[in-house]
Residue frames as a rotation matrix with the C-alpha (Angstrom) as fourth column:
UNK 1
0.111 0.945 0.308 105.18
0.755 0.122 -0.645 83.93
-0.647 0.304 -0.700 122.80
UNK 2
-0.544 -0.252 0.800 104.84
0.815 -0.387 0.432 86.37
0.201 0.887 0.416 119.73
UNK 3
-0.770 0.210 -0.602 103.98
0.190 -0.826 -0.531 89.67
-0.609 -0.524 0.596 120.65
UNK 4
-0.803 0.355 -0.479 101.83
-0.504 -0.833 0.228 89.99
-0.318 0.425 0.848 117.76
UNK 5
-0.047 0.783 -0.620 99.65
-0.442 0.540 0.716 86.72
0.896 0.308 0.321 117.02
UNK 6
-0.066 -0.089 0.994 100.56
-0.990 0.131 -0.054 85.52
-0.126 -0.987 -0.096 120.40
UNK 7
0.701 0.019 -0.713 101.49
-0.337 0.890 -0.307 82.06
0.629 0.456 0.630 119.02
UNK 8
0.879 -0.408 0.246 104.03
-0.031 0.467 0.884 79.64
-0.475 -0.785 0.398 121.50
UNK 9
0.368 -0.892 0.263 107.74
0.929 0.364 -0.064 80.03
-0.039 0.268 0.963 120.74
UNK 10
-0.598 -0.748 0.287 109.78
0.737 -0.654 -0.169 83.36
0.314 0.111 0.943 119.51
UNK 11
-0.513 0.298 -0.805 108.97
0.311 -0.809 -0.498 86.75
-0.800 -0.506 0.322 120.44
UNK 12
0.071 0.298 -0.952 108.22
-0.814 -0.534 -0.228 87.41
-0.577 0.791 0.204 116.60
UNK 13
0.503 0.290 0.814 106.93
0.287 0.833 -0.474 84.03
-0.815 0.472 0.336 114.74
UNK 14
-0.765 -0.319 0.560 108.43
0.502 0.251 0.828 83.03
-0.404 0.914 -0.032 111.56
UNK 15
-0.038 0.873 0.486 104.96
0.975 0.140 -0.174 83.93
-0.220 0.467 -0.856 110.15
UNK 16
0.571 0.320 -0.756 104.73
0.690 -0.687 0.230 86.73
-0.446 -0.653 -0.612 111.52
UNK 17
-0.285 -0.843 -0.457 108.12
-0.032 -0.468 0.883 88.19
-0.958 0.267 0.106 110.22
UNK 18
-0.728 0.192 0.658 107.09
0.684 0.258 0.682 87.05
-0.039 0.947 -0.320 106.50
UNK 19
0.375 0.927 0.029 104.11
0.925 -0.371 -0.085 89.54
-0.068 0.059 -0.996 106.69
UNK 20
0.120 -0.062 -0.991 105.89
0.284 -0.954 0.094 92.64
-0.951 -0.293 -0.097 107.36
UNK 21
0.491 0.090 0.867 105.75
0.871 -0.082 -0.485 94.89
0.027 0.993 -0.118 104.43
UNK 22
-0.295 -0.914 -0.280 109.06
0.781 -0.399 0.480 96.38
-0.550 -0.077 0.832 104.13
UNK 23
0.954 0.300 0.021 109.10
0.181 -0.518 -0.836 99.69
-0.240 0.801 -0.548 102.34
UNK 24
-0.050 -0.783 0.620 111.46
0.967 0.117 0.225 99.79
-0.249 0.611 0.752 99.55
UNK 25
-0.333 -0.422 -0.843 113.12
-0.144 -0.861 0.488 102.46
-0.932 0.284 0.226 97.32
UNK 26
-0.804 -0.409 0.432 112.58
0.249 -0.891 -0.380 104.79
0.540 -0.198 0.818 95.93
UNK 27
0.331 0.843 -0.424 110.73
0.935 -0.234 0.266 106.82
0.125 -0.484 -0.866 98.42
UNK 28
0.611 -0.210 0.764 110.12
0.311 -0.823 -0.475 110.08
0.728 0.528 -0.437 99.22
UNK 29
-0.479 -0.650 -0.590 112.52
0.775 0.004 -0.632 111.65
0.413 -0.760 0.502 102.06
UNK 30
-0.937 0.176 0.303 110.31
-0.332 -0.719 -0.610 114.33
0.111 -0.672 0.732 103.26
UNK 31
0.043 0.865 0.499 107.08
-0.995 -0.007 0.097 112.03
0.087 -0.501 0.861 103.87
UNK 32
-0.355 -0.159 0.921 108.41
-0.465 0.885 -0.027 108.17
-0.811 -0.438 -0.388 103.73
UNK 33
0.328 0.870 0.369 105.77
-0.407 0.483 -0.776 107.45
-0.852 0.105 0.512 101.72
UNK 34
-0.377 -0.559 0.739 107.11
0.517 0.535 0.668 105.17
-0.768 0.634 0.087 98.11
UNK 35
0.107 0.170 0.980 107.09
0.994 -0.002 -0.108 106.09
-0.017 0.985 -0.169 94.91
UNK 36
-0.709 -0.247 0.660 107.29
0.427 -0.896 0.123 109.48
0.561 0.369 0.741 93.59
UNK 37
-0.288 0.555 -0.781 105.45
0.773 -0.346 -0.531 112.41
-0.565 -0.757 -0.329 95.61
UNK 38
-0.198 0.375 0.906 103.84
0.536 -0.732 0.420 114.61
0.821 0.569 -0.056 92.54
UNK 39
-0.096 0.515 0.852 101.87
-0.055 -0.857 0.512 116.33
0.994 0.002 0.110 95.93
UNK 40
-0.769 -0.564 0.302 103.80
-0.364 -0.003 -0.931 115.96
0.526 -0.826 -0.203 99.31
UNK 41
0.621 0.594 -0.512 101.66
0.519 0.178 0.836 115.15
0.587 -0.785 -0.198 102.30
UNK 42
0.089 -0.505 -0.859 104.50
0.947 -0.224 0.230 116.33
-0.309 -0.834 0.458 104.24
UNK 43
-0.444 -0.508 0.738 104.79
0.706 -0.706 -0.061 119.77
0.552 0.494 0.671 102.19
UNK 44
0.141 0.424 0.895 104.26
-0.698 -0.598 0.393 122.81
0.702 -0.680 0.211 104.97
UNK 45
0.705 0.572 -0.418 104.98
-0.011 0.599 0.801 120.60
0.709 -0.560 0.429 107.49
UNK 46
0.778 -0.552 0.301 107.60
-0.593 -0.803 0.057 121.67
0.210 -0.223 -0.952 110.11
UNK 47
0.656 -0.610 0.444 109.68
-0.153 0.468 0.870 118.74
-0.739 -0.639 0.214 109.59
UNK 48
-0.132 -0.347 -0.929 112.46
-0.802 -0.514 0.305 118.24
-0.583 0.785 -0.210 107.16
UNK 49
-0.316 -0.034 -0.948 112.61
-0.742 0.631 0.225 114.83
0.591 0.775 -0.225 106.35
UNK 50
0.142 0.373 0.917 111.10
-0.886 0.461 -0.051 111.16
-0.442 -0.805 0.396 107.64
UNK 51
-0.152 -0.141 -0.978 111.70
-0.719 0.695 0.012 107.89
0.678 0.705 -0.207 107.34
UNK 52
0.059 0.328 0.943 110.03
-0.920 0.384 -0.076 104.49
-0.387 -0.863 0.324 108.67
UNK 53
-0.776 -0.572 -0.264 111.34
-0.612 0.585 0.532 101.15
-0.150 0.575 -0.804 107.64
UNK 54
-0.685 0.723 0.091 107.43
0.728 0.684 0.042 98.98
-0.032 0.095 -0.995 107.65
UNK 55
-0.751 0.622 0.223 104.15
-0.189 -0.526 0.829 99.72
0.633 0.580 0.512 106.68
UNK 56
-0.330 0.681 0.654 101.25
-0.903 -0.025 -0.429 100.22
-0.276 -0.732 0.623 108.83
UNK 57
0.181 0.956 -0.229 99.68
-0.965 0.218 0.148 97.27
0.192 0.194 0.962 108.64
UNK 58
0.772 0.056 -0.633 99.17
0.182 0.935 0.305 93.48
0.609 -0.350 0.712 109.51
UNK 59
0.154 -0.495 -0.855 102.27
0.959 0.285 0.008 92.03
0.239 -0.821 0.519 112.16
UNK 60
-0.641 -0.549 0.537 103.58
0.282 -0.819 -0.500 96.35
0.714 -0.169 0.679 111.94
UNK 61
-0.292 0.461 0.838 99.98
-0.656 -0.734 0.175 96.89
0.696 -0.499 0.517 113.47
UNK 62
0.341 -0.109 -0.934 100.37
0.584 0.803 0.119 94.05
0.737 -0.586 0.338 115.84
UNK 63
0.008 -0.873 -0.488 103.23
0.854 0.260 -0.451 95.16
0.521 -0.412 0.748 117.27
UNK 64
-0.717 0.115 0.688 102.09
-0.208 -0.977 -0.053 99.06
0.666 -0.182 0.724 117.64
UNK 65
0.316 0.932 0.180 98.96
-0.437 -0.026 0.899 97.64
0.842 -0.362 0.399 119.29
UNK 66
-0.042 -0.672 -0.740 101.24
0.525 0.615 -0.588 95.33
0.850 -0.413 0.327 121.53
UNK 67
-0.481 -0.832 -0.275 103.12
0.721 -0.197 -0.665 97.79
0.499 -0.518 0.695 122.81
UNK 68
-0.924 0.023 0.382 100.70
-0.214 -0.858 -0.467 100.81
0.317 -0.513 0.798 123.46
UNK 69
0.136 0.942 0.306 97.04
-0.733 -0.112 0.671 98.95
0.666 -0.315 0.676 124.27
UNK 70
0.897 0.149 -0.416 98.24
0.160 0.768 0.620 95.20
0.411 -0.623 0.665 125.80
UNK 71
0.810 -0.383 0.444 101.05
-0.586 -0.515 0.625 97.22
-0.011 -0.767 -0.642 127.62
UNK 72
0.837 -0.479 0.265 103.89
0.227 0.743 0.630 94.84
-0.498 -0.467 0.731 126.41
UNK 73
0.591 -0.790 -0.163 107.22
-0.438 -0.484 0.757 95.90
-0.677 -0.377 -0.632 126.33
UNK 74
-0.009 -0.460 0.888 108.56
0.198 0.870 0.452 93.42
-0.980 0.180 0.084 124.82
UNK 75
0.684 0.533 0.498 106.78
0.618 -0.060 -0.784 94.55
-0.388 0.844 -0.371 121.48
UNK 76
0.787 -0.471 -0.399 109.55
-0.567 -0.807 -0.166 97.87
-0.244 0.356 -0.902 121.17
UNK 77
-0.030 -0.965 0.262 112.16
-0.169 0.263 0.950 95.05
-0.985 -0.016 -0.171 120.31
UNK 78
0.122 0.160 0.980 111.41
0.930 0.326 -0.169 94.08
-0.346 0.932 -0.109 117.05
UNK 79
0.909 0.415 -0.036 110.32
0.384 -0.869 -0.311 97.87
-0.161 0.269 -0.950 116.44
UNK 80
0.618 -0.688 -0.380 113.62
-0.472 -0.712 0.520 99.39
-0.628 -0.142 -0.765 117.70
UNK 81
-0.312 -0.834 0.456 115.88
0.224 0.402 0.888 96.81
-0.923 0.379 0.061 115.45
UNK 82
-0.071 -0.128 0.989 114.24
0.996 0.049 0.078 97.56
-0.058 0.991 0.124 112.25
UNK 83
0.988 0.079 -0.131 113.99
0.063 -0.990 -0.124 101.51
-0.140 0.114 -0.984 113.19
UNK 84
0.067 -0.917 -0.394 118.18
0.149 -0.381 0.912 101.30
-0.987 -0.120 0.111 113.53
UNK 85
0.027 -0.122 0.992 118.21
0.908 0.418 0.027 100.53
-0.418 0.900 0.122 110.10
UNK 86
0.859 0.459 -0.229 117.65
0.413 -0.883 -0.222 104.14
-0.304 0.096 -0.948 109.30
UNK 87
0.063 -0.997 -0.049 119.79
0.998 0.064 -0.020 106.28
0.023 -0.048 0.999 107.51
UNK 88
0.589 0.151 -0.794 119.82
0.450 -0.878 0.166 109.55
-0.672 -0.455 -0.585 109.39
UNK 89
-0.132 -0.573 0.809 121.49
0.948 -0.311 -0.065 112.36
0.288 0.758 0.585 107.48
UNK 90
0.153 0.215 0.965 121.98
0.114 -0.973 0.199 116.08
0.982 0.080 -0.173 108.46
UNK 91
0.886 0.164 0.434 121.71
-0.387 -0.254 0.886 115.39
0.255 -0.953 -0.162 112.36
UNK 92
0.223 -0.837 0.499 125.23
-0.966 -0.121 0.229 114.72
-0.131 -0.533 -0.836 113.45
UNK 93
-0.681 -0.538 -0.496 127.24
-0.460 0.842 -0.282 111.01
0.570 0.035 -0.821 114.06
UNK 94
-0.781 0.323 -0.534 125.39
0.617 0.527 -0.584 110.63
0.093 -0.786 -0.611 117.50
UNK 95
-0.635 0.403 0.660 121.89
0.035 -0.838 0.545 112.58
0.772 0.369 0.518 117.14
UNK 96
-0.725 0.604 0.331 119.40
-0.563 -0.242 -0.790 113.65
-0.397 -0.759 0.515 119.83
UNK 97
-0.663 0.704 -0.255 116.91
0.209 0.501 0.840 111.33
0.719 0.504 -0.479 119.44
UNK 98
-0.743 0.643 0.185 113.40
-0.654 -0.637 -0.407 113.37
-0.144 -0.424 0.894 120.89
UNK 99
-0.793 0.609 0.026 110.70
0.588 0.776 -0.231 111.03
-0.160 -0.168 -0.973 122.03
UNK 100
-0.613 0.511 0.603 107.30
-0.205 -0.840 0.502 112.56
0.763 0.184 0.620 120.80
UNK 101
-0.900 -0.170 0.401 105.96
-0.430 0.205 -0.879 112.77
0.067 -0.964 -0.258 124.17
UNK 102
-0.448 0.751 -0.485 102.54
0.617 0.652 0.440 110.97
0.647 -0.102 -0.756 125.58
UNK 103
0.288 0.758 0.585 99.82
-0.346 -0.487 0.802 112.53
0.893 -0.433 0.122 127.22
UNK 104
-0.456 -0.457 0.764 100.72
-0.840 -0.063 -0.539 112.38
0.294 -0.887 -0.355 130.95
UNK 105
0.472 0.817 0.332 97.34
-0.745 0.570 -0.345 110.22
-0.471 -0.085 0.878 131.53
UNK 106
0.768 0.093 -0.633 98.25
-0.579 0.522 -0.626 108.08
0.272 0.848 0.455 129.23
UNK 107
-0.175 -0.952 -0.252 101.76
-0.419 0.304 -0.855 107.13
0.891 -0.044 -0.452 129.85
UNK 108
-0.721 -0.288 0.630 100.91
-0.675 0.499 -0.543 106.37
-0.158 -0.817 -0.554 133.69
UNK 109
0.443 0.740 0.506 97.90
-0.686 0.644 -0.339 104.55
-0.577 -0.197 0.793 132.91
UNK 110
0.821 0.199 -0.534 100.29
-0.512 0.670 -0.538 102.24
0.251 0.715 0.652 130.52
UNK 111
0.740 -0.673 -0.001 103.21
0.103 0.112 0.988 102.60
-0.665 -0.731 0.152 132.90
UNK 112
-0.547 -0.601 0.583 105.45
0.805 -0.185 0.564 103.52
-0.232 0.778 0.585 130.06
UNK 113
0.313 0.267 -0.912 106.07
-0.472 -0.789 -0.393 106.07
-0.824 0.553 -0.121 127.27
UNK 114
0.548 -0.205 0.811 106.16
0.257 0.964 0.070 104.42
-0.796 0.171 0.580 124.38
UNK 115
0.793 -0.541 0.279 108.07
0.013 -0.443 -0.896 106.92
0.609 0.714 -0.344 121.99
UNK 116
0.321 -0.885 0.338 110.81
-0.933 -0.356 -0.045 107.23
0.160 -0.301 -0.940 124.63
UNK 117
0.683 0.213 0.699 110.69
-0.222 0.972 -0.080 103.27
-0.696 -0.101 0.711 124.95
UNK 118
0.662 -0.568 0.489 112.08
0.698 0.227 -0.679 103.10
0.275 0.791 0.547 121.28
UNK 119
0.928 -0.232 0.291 113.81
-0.258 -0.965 0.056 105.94
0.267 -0.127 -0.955 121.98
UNK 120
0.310 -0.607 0.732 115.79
-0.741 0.328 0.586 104.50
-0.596 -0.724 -0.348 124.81
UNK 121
0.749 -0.114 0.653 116.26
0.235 0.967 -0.101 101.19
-0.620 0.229 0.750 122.71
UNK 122
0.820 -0.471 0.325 117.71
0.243 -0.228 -0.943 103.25
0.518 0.852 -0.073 119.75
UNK 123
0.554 -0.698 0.454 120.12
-0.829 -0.512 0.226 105.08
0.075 -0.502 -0.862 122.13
UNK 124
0.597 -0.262 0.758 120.99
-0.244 0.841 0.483 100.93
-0.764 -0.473 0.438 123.45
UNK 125
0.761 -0.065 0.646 121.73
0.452 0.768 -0.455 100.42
-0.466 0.638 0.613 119.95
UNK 126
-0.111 -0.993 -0.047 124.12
0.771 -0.116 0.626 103.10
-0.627 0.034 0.778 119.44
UNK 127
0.310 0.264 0.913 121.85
0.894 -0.408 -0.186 105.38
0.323 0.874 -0.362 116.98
UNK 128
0.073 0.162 0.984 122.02
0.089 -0.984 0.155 108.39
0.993 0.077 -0.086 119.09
UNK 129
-0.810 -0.194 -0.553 121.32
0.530 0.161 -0.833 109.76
0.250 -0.968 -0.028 122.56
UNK 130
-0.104 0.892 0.440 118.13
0.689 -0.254 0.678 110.64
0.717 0.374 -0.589 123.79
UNK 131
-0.990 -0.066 -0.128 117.01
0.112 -0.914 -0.390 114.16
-0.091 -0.401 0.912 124.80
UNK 132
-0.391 0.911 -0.129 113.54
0.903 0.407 0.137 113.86
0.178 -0.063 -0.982 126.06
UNK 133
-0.916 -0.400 -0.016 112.71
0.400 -0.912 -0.086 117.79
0.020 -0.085 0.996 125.46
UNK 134
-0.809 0.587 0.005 109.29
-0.194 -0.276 0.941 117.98
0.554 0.761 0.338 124.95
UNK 135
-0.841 0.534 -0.090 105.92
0.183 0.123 -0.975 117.64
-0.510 -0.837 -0.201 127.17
UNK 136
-0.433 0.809 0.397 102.48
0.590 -0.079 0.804 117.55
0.682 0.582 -0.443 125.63
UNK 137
-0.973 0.229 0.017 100.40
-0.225 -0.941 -0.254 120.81
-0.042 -0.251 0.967 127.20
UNK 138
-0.399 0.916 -0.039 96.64
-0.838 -0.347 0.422 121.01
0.373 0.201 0.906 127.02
UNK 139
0.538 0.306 0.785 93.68
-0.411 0.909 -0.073 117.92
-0.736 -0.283 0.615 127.27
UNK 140
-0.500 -0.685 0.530 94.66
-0.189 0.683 0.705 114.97
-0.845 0.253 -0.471 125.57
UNK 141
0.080 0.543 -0.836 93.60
-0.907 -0.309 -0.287 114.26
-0.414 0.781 0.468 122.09
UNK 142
0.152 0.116 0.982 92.21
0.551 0.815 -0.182 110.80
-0.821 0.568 0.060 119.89
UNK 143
-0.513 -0.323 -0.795 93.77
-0.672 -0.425 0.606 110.88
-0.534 0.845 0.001 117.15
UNK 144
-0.870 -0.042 0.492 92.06
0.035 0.989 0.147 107.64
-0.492 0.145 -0.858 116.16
UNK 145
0.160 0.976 -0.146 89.35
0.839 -0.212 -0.501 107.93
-0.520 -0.042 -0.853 114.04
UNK 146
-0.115 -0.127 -0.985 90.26
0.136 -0.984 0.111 111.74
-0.984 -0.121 0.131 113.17
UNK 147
0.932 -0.233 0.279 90.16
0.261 -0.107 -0.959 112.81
0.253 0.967 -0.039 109.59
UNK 148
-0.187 -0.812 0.553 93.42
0.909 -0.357 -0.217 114.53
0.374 0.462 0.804 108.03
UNK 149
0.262 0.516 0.815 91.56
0.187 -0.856 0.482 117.74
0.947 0.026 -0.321 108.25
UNK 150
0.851 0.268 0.451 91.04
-0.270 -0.514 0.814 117.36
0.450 -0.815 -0.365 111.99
UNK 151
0.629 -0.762 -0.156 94.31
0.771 0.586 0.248 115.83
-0.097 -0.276 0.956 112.63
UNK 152
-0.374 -0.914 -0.155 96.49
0.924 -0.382 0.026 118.64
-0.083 -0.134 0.988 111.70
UNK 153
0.572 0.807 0.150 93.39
0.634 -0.550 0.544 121.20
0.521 -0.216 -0.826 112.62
UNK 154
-0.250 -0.737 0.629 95.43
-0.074 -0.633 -0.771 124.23
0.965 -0.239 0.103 114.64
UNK 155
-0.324 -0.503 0.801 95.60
-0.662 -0.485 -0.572 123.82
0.676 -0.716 -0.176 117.68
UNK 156
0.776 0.457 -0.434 94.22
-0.285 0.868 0.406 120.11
0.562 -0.192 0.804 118.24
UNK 157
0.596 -0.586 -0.549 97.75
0.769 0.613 0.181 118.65
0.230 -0.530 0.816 119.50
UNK 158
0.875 -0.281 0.394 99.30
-0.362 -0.921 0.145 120.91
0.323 -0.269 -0.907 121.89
UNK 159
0.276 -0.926 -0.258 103.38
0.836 0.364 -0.410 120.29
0.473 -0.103 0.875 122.36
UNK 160
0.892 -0.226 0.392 105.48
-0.149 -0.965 -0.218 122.59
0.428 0.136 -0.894 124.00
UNK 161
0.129 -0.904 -0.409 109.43
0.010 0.413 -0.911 122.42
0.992 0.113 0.062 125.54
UNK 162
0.615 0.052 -0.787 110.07
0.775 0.141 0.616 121.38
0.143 -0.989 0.047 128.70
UNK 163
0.948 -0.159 0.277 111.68
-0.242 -0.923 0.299 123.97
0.208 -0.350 -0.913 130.91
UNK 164
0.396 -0.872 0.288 115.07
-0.918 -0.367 0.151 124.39
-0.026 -0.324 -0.946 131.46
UNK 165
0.195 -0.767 0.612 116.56
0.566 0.597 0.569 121.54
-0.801 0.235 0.550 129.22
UNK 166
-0.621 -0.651 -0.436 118.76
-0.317 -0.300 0.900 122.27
-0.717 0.697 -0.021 126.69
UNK 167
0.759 0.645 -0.090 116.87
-0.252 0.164 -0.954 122.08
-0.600 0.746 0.287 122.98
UNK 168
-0.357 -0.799 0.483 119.48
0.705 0.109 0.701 120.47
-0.613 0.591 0.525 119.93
UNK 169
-0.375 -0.291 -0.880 120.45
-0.601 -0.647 0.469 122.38
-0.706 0.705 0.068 116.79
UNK 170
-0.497 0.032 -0.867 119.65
-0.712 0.557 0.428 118.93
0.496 0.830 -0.254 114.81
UNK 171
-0.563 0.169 0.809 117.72
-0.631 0.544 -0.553 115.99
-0.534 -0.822 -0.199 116.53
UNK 172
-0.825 0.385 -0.414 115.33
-0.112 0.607 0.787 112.91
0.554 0.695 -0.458 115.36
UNK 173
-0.329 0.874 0.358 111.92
-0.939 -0.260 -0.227 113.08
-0.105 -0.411 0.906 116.50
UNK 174
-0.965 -0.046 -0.259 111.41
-0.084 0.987 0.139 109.53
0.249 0.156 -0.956 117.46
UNK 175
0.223 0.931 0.291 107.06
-0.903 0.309 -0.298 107.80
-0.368 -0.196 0.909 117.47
UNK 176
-0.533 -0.057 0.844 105.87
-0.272 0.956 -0.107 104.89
-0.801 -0.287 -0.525 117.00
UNK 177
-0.290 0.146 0.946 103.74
0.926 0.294 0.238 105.48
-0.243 0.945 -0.221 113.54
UNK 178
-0.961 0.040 -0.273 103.45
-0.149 -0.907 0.393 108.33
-0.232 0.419 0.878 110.77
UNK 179
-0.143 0.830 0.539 100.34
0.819 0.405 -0.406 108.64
-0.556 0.383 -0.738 109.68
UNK 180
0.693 0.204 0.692 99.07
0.599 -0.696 -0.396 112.16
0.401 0.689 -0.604 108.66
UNK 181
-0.261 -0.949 -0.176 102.29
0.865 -0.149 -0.480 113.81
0.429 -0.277 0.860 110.63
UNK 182
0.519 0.414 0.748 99.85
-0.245 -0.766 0.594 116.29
0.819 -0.492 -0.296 112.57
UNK 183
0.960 0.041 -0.277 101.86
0.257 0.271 0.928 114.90
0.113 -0.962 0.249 115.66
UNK 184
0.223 -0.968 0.118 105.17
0.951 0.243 0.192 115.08
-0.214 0.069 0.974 114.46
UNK 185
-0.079 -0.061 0.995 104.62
0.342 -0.939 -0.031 118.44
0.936 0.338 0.095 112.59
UNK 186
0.906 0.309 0.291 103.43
-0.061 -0.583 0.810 120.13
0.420 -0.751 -0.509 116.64
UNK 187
0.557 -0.772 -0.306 106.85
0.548 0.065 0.834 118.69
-0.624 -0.632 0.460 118.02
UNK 188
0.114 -0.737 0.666 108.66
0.990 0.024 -0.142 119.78
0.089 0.675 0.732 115.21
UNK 189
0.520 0.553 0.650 106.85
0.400 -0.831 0.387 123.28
0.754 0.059 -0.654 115.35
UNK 190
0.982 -0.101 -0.156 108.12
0.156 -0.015 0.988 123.12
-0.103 -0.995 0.001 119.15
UNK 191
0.291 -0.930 0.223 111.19
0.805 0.364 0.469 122.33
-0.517 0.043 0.855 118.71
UNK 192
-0.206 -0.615 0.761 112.11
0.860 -0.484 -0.159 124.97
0.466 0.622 0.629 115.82
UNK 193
0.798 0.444 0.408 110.60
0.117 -0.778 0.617 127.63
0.591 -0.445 -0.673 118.48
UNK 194
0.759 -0.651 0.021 113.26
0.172 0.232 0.957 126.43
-0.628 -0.723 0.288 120.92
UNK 195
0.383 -0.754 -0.533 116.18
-0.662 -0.627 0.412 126.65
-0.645 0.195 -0.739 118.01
UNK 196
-0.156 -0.268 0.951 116.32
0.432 0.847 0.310 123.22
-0.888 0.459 -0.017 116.32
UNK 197
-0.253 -0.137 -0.958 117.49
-0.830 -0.477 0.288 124.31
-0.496 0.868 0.007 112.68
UNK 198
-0.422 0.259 -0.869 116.63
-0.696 0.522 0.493 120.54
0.582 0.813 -0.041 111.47
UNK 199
-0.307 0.530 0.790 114.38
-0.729 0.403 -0.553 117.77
-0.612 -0.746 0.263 112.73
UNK 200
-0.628 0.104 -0.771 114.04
-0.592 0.579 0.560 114.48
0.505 0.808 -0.302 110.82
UNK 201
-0.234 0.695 0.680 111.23
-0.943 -0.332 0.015 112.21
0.236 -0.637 0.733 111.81
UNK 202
-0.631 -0.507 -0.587 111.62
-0.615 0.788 -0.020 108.16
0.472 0.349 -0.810 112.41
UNK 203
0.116 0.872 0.475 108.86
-0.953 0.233 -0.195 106.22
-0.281 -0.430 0.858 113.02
UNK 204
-0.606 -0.399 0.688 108.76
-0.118 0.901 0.418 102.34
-0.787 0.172 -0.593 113.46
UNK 205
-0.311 0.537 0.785 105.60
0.844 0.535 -0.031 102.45
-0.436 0.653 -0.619 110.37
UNK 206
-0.813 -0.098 -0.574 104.02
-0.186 -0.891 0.415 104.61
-0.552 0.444 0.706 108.00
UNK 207
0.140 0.978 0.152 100.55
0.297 0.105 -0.949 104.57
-0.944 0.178 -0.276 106.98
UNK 208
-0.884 -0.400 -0.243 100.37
-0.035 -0.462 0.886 104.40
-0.467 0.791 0.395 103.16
UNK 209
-0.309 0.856 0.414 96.62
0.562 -0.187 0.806 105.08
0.767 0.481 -0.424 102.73
């Protein structure tokens, strides 16, 4: 069945595939986002660079819903083959690839994490090797819904490093979609507290509105 229209036959329908909306070059490398950036989104943000091979939207937000509301697994396959596609730069041959963690709540109520999910897939595929450093801290936060504003509000998404693991020098901060990067920016934050001199940020989509 298709994870995303839930039609009878492949995991991902012809149809289904024909919808995704690849993003092409040129883009920018420190927010994903095409075309020319006259006025970052990512500028002040504590990553360096990001990249996400589909746009939010139609089968991309299928497949995100899939995997983190109707609890099917299955959905990170598609995801994780078009995230390999990436071309990492700066972080090493074999890079730490840092799941941005899940509320605790969360994760057991879905029985998964779904950033270490891809994670773990990318690692299958050879991208990297994953170093799950990170732990979300405080209550949990909806990001849904949120403005910008309140999305990357101070102290809304609390990250911090797990004890006694090692932290990389370089690493990929692996999620499941960019939007306004208030999530990505709190790990990153984390992370460069801990010693990480670069952090790039791969996400299976990228909100371009």
């Amino acid at each position: 069945m298709c994870v995303a229209c839930r039609a009878p036959g492949l995991l991902l329908c012809a149809a289904c595939r024909r919808d995704l909306e690849w993003i092409g070059e040129p883009r920018c490398p420190r927010c994903a986002l095409p075309g020319c950036c006259r006025r970052c989104p990512a500028a002040g943000l504590a990553f360096d660079a990001a990249w996400a091979p589909v746009a939010y939207a139609g089968t991309a937000g299928a497949l995100v819903a899939a995997l983190k509301f109707r609890r099917l697994r299955a959905a990170a396959e598609p995801m994780v083959a078009a995230m390999s596609r990436a071309p990492l730069e700066g972080v090493g041959r074999c890079p730490a690839l840092v799941p941005v963690p899940t509320a605790r709540g969360r994760a057991r109520s879905r029985g998964f994490d779904q950033a270490f999910l891809l994670a773990a897939g990318l690692a299958a595929r050879g991208v990297g090797t994953v170093a799950a450093c990170l732990e979300r801290s405080g209550p949990p936060t909806r990001q849904l819904g949120a403005s910008r504003r309140e999305r990357l509000a101070a102290g809304r998404i609390e990250v911090r490093l797990r004890p006694r693991v090692a932290v990389p020098r370089a690493c990929v901060l692996v999620d499941d979609v960019y939007t306004t990067g208030a999530t990505l920016h709190a790990c990153a934050r984390a992370l460069r507290a801990g010693g990480t001199e670069r952090v790039t940020a791969l996400t299976y989509a990228r909100a371009l509105t």
